[in-house]
N, CA, C and O atoms as a DFTB+ gen file, in Angstrom:
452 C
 N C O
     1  1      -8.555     -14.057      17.675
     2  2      -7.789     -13.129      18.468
     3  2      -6.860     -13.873      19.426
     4  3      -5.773     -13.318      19.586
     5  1      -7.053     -15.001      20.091
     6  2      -6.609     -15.554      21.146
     7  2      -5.027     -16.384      20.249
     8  3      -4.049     -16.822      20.855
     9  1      -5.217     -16.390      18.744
    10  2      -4.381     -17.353      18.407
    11  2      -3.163     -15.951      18.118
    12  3      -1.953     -15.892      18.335
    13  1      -3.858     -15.236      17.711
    14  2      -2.534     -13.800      18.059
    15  2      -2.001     -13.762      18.746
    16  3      -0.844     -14.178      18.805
    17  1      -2.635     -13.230      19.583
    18  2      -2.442     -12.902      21.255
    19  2      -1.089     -13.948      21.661
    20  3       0.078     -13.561      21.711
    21  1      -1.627     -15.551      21.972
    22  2      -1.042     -16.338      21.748
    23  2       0.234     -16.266      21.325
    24  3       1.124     -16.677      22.071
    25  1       0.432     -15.920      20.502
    26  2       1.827     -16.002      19.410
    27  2       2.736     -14.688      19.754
    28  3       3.958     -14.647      19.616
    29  1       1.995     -13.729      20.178
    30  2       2.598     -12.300      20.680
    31  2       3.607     -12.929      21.710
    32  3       4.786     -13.257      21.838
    33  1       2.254     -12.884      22.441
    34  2       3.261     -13.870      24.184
    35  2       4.235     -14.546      24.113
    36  3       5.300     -14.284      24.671
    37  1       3.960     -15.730      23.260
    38  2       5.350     -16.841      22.942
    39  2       6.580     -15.756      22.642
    40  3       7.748     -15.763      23.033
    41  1       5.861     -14.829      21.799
    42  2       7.351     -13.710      20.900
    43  2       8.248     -12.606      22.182
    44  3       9.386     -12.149      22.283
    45  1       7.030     -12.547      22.958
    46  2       7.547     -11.317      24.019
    47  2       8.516     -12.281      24.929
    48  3       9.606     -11.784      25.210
    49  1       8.225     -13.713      25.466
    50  2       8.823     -14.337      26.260
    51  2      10.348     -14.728      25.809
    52  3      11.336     -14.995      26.494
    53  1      10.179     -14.667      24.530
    54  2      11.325     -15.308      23.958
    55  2      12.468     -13.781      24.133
    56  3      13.464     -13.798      24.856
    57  1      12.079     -12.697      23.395
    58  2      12.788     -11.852      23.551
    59  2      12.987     -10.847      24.910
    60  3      13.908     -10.032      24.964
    61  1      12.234     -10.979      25.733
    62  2      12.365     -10.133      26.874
    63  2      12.809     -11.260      27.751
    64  3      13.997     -11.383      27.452
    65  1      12.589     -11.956      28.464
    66  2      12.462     -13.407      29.169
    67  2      13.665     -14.145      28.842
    68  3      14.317     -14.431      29.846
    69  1      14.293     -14.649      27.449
    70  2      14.952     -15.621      27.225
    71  2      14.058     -16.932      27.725
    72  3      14.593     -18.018      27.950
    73  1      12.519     -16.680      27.883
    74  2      12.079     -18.063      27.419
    75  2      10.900     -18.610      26.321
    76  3      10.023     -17.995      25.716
    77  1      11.231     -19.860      26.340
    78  2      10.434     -19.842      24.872
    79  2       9.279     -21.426      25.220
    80  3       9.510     -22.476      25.820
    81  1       8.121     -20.934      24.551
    82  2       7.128     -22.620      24.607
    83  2       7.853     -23.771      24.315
    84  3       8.076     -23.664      23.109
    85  1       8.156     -24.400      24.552
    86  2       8.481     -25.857      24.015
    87  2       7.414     -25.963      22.395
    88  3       7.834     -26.232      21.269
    89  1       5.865     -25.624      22.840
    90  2       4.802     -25.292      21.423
    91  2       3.662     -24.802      21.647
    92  3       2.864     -24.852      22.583
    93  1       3.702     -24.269      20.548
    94  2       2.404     -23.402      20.680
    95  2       1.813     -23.751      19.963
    96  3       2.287     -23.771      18.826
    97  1       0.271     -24.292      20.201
    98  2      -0.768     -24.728      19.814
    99  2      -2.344     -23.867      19.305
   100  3      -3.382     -23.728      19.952
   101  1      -2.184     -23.651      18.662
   102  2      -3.384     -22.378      18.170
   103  2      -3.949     -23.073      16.609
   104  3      -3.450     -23.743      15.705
   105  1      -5.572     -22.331      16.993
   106  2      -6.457     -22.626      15.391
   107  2      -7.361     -21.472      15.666
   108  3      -7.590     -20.665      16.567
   109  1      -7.874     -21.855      14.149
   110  2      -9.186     -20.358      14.143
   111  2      -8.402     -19.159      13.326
   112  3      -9.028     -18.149      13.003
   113  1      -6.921     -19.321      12.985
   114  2      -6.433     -17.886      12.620
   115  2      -5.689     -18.511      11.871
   116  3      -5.509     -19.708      12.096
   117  1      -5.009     -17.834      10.700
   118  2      -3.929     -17.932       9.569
   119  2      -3.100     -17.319      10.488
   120  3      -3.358     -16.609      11.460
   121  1      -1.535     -17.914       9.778
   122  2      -0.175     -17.629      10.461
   123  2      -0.414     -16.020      10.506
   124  3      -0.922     -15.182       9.761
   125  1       0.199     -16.037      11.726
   126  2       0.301     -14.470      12.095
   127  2       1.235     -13.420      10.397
   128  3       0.690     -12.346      10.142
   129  1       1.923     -13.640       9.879
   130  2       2.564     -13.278       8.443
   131  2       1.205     -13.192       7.459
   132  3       1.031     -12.345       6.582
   133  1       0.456     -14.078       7.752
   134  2      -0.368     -14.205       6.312
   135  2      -1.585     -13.024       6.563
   136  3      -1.961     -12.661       7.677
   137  1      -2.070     -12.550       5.352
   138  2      -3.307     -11.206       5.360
   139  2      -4.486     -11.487       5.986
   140  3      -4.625     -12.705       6.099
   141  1      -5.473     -10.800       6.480
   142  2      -6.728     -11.316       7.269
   143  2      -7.450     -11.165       5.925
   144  3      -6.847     -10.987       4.866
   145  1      -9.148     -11.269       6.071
   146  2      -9.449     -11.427       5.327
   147  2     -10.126      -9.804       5.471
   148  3     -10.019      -9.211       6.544
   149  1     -10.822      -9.164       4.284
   150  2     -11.334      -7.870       4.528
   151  2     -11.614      -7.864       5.531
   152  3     -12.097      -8.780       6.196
   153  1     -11.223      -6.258       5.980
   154  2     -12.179      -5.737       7.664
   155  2     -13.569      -5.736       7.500
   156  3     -14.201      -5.616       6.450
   157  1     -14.087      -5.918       8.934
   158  2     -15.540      -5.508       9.078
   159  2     -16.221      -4.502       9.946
   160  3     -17.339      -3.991      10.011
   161  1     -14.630      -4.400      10.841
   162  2     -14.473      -3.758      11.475
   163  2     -15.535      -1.935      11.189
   164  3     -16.068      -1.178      12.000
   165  1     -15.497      -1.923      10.729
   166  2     -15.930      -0.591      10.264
   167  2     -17.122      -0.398       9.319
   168  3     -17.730       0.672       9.279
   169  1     -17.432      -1.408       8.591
   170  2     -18.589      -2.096       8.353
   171  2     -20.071      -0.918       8.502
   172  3     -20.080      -0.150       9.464
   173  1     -20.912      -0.896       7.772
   174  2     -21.742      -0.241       8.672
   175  2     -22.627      -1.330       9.417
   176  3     -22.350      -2.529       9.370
   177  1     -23.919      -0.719      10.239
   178  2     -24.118      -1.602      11.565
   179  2     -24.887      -2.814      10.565
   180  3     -24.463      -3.956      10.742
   181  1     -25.839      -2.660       9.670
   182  2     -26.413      -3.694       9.221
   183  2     -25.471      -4.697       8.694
   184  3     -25.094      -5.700       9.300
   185  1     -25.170      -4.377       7.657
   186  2     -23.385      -4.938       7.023
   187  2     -22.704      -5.731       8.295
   188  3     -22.654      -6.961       8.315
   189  1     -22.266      -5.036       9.188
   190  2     -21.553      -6.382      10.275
   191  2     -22.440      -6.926      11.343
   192  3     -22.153      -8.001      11.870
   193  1     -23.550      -6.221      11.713
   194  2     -24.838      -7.660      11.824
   195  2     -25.150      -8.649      11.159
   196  3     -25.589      -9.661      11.707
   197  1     -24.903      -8.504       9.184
   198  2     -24.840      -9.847       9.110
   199  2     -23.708     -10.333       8.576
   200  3     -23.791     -11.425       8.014
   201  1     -22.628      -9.764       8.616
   202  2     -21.181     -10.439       8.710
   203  2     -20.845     -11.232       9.968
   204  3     -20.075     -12.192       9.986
   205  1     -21.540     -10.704      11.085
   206  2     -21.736     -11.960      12.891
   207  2     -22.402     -12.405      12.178
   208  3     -21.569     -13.194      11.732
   209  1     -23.427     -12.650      11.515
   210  2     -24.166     -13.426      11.491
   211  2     -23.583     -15.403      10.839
   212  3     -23.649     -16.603      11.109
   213  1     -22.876     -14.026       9.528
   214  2     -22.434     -15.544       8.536
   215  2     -21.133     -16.436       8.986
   216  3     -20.675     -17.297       8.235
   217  1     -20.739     -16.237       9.906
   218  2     -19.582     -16.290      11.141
   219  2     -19.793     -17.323      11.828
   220  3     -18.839     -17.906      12.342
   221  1     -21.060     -17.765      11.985
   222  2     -21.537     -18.386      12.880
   223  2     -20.826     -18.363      14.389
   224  3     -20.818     -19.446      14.975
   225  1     -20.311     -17.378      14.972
   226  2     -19.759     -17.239      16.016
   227  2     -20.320     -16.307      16.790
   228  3     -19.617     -15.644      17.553
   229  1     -22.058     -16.071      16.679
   230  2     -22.422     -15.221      17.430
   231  2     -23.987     -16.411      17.595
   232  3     -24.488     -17.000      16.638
   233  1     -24.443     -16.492      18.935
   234  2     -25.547     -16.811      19.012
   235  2     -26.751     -15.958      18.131
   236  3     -26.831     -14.738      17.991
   237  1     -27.769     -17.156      17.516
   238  2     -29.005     -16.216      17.470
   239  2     -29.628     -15.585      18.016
   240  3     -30.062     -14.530      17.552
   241  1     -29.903     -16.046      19.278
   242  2     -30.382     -14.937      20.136
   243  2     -30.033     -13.637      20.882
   244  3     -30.716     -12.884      21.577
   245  1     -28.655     -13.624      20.482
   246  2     -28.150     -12.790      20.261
   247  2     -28.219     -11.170      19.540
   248  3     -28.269      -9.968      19.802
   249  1     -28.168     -12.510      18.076
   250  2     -28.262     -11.799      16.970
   251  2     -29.977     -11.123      16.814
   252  3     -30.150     -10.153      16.075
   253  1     -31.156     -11.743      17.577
   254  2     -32.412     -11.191      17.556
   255  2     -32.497     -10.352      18.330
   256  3     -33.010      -9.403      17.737
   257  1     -32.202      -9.949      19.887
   258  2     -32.471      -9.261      20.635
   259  2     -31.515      -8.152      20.501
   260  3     -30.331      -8.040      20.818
   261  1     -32.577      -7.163      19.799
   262  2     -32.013      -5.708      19.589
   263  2     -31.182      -5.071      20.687
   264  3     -30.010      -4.790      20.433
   265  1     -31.691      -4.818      21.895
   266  2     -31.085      -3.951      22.984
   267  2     -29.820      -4.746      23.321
   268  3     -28.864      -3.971      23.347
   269  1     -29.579      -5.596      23.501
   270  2     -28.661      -6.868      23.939
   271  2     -27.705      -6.788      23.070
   272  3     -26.566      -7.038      23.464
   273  1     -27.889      -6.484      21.909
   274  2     -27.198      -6.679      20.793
   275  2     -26.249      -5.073      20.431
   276  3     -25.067      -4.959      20.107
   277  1     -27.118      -4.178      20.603
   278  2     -26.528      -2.836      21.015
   279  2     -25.344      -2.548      21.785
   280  3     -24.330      -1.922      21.475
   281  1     -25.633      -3.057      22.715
   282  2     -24.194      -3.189      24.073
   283  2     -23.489      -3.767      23.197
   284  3     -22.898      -3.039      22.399
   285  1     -23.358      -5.063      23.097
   286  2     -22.443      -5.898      22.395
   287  2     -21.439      -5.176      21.078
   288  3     -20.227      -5.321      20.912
   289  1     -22.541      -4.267      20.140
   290  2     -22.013      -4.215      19.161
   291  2     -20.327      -3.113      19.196
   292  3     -19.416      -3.398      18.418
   293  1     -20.217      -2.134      20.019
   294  2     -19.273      -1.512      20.196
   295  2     -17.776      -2.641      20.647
   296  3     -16.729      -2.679      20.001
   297  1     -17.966      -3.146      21.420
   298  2     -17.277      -4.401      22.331
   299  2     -16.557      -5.201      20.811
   300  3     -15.368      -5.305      20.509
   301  1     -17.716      -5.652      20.105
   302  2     -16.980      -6.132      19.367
   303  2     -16.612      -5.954      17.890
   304  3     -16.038      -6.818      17.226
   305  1     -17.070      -4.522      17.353
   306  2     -16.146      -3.958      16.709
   307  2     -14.625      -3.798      17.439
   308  3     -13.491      -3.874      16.966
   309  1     -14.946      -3.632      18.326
   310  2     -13.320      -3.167      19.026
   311  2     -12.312      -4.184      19.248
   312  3     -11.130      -3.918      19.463
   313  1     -12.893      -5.592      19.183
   314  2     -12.255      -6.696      19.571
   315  2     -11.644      -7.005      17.920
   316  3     -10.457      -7.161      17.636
   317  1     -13.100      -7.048      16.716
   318  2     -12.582      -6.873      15.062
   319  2     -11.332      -5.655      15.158
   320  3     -10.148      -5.988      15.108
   321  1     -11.681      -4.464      15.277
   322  2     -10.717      -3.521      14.844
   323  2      -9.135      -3.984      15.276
   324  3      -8.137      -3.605      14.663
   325  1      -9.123      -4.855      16.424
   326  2      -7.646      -4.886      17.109
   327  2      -7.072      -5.864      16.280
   328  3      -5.882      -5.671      16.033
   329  1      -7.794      -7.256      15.585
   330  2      -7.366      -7.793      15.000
   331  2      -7.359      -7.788      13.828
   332  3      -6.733      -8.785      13.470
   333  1      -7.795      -7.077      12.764
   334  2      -7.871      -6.878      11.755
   335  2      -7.085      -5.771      11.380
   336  3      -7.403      -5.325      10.278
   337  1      -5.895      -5.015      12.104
   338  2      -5.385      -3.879      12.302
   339  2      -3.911      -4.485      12.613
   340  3      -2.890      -3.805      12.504
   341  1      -3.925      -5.981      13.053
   342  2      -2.791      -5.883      13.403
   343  2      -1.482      -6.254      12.275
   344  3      -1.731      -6.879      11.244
   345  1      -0.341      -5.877      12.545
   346  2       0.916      -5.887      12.309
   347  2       1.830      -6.529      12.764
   348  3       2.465      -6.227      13.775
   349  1       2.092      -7.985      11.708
   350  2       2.984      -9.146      11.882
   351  2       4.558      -8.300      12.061
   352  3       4.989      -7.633      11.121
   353  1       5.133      -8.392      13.042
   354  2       6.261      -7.932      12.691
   355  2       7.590      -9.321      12.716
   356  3       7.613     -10.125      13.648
   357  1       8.375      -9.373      11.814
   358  2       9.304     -10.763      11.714
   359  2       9.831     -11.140      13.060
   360  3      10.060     -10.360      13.985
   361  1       9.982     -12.336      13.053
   362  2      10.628     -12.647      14.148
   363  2      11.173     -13.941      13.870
   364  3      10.611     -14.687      13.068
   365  1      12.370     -14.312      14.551
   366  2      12.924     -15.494      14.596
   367  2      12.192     -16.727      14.534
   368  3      11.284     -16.898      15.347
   369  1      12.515     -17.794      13.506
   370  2      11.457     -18.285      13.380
   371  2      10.889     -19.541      14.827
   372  3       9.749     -19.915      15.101
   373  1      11.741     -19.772      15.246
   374  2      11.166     -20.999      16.574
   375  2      10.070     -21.357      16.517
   376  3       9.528     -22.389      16.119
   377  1       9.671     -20.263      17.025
   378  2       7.835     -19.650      17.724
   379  2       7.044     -20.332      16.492
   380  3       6.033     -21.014      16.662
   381  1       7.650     -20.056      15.175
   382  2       6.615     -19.888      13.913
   383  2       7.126     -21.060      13.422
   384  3       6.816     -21.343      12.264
   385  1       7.663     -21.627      13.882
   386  2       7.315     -23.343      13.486
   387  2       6.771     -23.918      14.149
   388  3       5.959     -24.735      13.715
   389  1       6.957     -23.762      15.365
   390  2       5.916     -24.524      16.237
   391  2       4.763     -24.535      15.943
   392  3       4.134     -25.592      15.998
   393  1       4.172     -23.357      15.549
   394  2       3.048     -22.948      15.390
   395  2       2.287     -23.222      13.813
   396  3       1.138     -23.028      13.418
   397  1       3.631     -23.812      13.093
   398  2       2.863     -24.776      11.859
   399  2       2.957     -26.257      12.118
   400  3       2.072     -27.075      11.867
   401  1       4.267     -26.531      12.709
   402  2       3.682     -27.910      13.366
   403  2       2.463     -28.087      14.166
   404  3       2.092     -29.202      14.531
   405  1       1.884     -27.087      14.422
   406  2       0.256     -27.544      14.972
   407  2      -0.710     -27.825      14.251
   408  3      -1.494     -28.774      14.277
   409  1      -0.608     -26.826      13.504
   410  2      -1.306     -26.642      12.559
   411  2      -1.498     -27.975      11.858
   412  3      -2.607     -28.501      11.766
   413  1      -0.284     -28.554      11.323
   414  2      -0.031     -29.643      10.718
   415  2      -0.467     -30.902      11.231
   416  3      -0.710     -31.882      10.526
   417  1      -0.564     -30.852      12.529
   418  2      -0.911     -31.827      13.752
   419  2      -2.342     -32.029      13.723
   420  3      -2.993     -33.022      13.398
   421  1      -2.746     -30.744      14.177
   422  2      -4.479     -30.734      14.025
   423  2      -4.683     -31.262      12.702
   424  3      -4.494     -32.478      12.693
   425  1      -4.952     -30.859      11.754
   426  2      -5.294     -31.664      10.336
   427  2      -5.060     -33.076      10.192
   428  3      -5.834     -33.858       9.640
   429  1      -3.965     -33.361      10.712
   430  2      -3.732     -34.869      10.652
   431  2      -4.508     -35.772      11.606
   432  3      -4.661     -36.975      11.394
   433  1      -4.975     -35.145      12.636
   434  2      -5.537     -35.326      13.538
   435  2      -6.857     -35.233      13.527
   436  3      -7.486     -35.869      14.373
   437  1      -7.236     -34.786      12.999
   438  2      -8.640     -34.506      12.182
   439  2      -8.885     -35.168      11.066
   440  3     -10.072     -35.277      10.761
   441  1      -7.924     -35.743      10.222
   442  2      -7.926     -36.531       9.469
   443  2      -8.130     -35.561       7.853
   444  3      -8.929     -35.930       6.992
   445  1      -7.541     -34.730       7.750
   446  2      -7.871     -33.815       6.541
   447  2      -6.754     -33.504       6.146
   448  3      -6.649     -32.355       5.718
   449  1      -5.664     -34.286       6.138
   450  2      -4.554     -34.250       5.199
   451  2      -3.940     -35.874       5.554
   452  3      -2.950     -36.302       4.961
């Protein structure tokens, strides 16, 4: 979500603002253009209990403590639904090179290309 978000901002600054990142640095997400992967958003509750699960982006203990996990679960369907809902709309590309030169950066940097 944050690498969206991210990329929104850079887009709003550029066109409302007249200013723009020098770069934007984001991971965790495919280019804002490219498809997410199926929703889970909507999921039923067992189904995206263990879709957090295989994610590894949710603690286990988390994932064990029923009541705890209750609260949580609305919160973050809602956080899935916003991003799995959203709508790349085109934009000049600047922003969206920068944002594969990172991409490109990290990997190299990581040593995986």
């Amino acid at each position: 979500m944050g690498a969206t978000l991210s990329f929104e901002v850079a887009c709003k600054l550029r066109e409302e603002m007249d200013m723009e990142p020098q770069h934007l640095l984001v991971s965790g997400r495919r280019a804002p253009h490219r498809v997410c992967l199926p929703p889970i958003y909507d999921l039923p509750e067992p189904q995206f209990i263990e879709k957090l699960r295989s994610l590894n982006g949710t603690p286990q203990e988390v994932l064990e403590h029923q009541d705890f996990l209750q609260l949580l679960i609305p919160m973050l369907r809602a956080d899935f639904e916003v991003i799995e809902t959203y709508k790349y709309t085109r934009r000049p590309r600047s922003v969206v090179r920068s944002q594969r030169w990172a991409v490109w950066a990290m990997k190299r940097w990581a040593g995986t290309i």
